[in-house]
N, C-alpha and C positions, 0 to 999 in steps of 0.2 A: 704234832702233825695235825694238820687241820682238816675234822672230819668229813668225810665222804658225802654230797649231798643227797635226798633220795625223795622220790616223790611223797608227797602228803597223803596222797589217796590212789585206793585202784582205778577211780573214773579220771582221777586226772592224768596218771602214768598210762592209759587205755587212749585218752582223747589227746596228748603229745604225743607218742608212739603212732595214730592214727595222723596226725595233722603233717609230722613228717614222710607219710607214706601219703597222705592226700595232697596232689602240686597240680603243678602246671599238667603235667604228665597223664592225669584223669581227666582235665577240662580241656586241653586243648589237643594233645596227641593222641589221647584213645580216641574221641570221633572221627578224628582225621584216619587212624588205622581201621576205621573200621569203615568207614565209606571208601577205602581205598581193595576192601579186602574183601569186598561181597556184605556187611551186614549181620546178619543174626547166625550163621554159622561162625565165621569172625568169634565174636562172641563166646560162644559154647567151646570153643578152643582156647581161648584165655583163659575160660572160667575155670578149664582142666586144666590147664599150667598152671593157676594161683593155686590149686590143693595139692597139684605134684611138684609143682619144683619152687615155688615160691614162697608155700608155708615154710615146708622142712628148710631152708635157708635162712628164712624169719627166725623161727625156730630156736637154729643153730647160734643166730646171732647174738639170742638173748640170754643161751645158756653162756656164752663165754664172757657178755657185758656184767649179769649178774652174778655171776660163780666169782669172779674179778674185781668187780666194784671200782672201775678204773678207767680210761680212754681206751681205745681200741689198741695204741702201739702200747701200753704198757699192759693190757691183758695177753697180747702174744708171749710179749715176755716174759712175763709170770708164769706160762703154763708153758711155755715150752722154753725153760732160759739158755741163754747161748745156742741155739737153733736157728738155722734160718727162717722157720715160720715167724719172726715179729716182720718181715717182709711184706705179712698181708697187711699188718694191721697200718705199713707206711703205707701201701697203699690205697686201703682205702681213705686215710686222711687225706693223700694229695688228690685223692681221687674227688676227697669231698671238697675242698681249695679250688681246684680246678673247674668242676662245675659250679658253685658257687659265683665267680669271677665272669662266668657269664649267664649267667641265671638271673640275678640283678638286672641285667640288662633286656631281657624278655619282659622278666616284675617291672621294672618299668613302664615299658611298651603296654602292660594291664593297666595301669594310675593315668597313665594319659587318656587311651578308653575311653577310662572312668570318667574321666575331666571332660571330654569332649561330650560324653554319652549327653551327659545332665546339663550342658549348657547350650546343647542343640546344635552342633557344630559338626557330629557325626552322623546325624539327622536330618540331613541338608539335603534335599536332592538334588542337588543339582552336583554332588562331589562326587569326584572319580576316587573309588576306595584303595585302589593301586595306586595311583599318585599321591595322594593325604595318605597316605603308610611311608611312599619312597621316600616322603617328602622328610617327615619326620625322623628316619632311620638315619638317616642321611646329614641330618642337623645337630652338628658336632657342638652346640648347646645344649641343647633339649632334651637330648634324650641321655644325655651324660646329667644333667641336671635330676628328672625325674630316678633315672636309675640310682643317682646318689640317696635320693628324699628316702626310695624304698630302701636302700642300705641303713639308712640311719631308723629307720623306725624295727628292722631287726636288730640291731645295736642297743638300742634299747632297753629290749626285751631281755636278750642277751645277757645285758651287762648287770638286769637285775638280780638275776641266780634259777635254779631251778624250780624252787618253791615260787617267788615273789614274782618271777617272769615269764618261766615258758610255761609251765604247768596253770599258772594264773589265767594269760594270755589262751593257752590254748582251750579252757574251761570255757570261755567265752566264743573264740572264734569260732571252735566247731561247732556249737550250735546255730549259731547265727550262718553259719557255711551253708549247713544241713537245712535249716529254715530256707534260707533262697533259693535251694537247690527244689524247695517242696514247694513253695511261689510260683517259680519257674516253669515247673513242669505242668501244674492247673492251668499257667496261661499258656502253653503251650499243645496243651488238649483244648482250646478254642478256635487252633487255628486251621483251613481249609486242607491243612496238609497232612493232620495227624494222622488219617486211615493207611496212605501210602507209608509215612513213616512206620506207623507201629508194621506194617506187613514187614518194614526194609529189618526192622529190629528185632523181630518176632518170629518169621516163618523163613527157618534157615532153607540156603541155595548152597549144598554142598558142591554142585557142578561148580563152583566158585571159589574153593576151597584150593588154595596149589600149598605146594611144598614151602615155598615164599611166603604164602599168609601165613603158618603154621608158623614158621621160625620169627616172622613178625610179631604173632601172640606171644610165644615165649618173651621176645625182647620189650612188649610192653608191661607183660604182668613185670618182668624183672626191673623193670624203669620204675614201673607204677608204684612199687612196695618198696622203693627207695634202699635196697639191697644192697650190699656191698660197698657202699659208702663213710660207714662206719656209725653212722646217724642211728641204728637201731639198737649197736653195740651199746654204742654209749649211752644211748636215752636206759636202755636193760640192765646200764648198772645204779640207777636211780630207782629202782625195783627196790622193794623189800621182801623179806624172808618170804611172806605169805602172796606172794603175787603170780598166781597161774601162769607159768611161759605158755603153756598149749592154748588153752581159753585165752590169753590176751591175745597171744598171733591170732587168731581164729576170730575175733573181734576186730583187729585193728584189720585184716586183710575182707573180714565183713563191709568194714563202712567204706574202704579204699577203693572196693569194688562195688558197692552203691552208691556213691559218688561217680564213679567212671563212666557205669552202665544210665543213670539219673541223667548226665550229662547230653548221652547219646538220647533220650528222650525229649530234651531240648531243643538240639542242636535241628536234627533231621525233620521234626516235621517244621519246622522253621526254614528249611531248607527246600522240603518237596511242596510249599506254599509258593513258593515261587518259579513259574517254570522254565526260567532261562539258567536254572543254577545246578549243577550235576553234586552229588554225595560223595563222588571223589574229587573236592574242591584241591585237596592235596594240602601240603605245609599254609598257605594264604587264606585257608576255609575263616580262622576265628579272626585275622586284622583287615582282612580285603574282603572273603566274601561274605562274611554272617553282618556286617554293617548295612551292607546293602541288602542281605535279607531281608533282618528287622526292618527298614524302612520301607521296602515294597510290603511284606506281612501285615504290616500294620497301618496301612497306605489312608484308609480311612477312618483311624483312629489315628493320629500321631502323640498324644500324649502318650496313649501305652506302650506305642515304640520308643519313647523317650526314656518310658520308669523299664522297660523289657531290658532295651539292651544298657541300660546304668546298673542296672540291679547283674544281668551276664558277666559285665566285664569287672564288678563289685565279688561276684565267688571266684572268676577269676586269678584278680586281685587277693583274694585272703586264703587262696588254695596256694597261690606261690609265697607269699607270707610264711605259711604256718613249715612249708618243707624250707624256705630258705635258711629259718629259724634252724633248723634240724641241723644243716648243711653247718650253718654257722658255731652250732654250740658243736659238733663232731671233731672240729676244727681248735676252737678256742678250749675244750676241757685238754688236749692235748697240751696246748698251751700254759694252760694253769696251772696243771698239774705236774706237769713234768718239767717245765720251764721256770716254777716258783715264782711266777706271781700272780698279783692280785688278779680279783676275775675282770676287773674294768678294763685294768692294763691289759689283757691277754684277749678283750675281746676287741679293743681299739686297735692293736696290733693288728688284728684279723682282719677288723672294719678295713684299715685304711690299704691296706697289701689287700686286700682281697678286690676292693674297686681300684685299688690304682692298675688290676691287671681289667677290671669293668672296665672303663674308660677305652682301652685300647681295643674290647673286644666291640666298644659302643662304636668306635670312630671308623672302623675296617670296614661299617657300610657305608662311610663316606669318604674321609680324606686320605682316611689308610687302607682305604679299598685294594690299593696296589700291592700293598704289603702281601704277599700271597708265600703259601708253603704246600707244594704238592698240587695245585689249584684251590687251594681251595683260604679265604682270608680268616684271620684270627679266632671267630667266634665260631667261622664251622669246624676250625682245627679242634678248638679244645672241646667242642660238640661231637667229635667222633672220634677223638683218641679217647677221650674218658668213655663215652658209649657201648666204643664197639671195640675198646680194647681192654683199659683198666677197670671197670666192672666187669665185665664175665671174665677177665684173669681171677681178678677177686672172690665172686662168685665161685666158681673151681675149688680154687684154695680153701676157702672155707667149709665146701662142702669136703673137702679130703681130709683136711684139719681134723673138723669134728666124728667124721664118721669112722676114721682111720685112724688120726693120733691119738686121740683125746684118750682115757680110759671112762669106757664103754657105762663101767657104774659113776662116773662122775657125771655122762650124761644125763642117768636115770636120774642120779638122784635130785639134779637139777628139775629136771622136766616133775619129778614128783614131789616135789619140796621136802627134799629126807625121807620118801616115803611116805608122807602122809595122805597122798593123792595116792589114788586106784589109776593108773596110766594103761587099759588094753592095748592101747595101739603104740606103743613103744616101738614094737618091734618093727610094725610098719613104717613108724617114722625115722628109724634108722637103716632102714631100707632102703628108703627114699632118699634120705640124704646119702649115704652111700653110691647107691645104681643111678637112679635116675636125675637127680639133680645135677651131676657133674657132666652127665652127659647130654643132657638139655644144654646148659649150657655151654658146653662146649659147642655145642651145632651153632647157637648163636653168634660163637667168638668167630667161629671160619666165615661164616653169611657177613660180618661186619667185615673183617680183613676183605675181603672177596671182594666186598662194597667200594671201598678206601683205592684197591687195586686198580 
């Protein structure tokens, strides 16, 4: 049998674990949730769901990837055999297929950005930023093209292995993530908007706060830490003996949420520089209205709006990279391992199934716009069955799994590596997973169905 692979190092198992939880999801939907949701209380409501219901879930995930050393559908099996529990681990794989399949197609929509940013094409004044978005969406070439280019450069990565690809890869792009993320933000404490922003990010408006924001933080920390998709399982069974579960979750969910909050540091006062543009831009904030921010922001400097917003739509860019990678290997070790074969074959199979469902979720803003189910066309169906239905099922499951099935010393011994770690808050964290997490989540599962209705 051919052996099991596992990361090289703690920083590179910490900085893949991290790149899969850092996406699209911290750059582009946390600001959007938070200009949508009042700002700096926003915030402080996330930041208490990422240590109550999103660590213990991390967590959980890593003690059953590394207790297992296997994909997600064969660790259910293993620890629970002949049980319906290998049910979670199906779905979070299809969970992960599924978003994936249209995930590609937003990473895309970043490369073009990118393309545009740097050749002055996005910088134009005179372009209406709704129409050069529709235009493109809409261009059953283009954007099937670019979504392809970013599939094949996960592919890649992928096809190289643990060690020689994603651990490599990701050793490189988080820093370079985290370096523009720190660019960014200096050029963004230059601009005429930063005192308004830092108040909108800094001095919480709880009169702002509703029942709705609250279940909204929940469902971004849980998006954001990339949960329930099987991505954390399986990267956890690339762990070895000596590798802190509690301190990595604690790390990976550190940089996931400096990234997020870094983001919103960017974004807003680039936002409140401009006075014709409101902080609840909504879904259109980062492909309609941050284009035309940057160019009024930078109205008499235009090379710096040129390197500002290449370099934005560049983290972007390598924030959906580094989760797509995640989405894709959660997927393809399932493949590999259980399917017998090679990891090339097992990740091309993925590649090519995975965008040929891209493709159709690319073309549903144009030619297959008709194609509808429920109202709503292709790429937002499988954007809010996966969302708001098969991860917080998942989420649940796993939280009951571990807090309930599991035997209770298999968790310790896990979380303490045989006892050799001093673990005080054990207890707490089986608590958590226990009480609070399930029922966190659960609030979310009804607010989506609710949504869908």
């Amino acid at each position: 049998m051919e052996k099991h692979a596992n990361f090289g190092s703690r920083m590179g198992a910490i900085f893949a674990a991290a790149g899969s939880a850092v996406g699209l999801g911290n750059v582009w939907r946390f600001p959007m949730e938070v200009g949508n949701n009042g700002g700096a209380a926003f915030i402080l409501v996330y930041l208490l769901c990422i240590l109550l219901m999103g660590l213990p879930i991390m967590v959980s995930e890593f003690v059953i990837g590394r207790h297992t050393q296997s994909n997600m559908i064969e660790a259910f099996r293993r620890l629970a055999p002949g049980r319906w529990w290998r049910f979670i681990g199906i779905l979070g794989i299809l969970a992960a297929f599924v978003i994936l399949s249209y995930y590609i197609v937003v990473s895309g929509w970043t490369l073009y950005y990118t393309y545009s940013s740097f050749s002055g094409v996005l910088m134009d004044k005179d372009t209406d930023y709704g129409v050069f978005f529709g235009n493109f969406v809409a261009n059953p070439w283009l954007s099937v093209l670019f979504a392809a280019f970013f599939m094949l450069l996960a592919h890649i990565v992928i096809s190289r292995g643990v060690q020689g690809g994603i651990e490599k890869c990701s050793k490189v792009m988080m820093p370079v993530l985290l370096l523009i993320i720190g660019l960014l933000v200096l050029c963004a404490f230059s601009m005429p908007g930063i005192d308004e922003g830092l108040r909108f990010l800094l001095k919480p408006d709880f009169s702002k706060l509703t029942v709705s924001a609250v279940l909204s933080a929940m469902g971004q920390a849980f998006y954001s830490l990339s949960l329930a998709m099987g991505c954390l399982c399986t990267y956890a069974s690339y762990f070895g003996p000596k590798t802190r579960l509690m301190s990595s979750a604690a790390s990976v969910a550190a940089i996931d949420t400096f990234v997020a909050v870094l983001s919103g540091f960017i974004v807003f006062p680039a936002v409140f520089s401009v006075p014709d543009v409101e902080a609840n831009a909504g879904p259109g904030l980062v492909f309609q209205t941050l284009p035309y921010v940057f160019n009024m922001a930078f109205d008499s400097v235009p090379w710096l709006g040129y390197l500002f917003s290449g370099m934005f739509y560049i983290l972007l860019f390598l924030a959906a990279l580094t989760s797509a990678i995640s989405l894709h290997e959660s997927v393809t070790a399932y493949v590999h391992e259980n399917w017998h074969m090679s990891r090339k074959k097992a990740a091309t199979l993925v590649s090519v199934s995975t965008m040929s469902l891209g493709v159709i979720c690319s073309l549903s803003f144009g030619v297959l716009s008709g194609w509808t189910v429920f109202g709503m066309n292709v790429f937002d169906l499988f954007d809010s069955v996966s969302s708001k239905i098969m991860l917080p099922i998942g989420g649940v499951l796993i939280a009951l799994f571990v807090g309930w099935y599991l035997d209770r010393k298999l968790v310790y011994m896990e979380v303490t590596n045989n006892g050799t770690l001093s673990e005080r808050l054990f207890g707490v964290l089986m608590f958590l997973i226990r009480w609070v997490a399930p029922i966190a989540i659960m609030s979310m599962f009804v607010k989506g169905v609710m949504e869908m209705l």
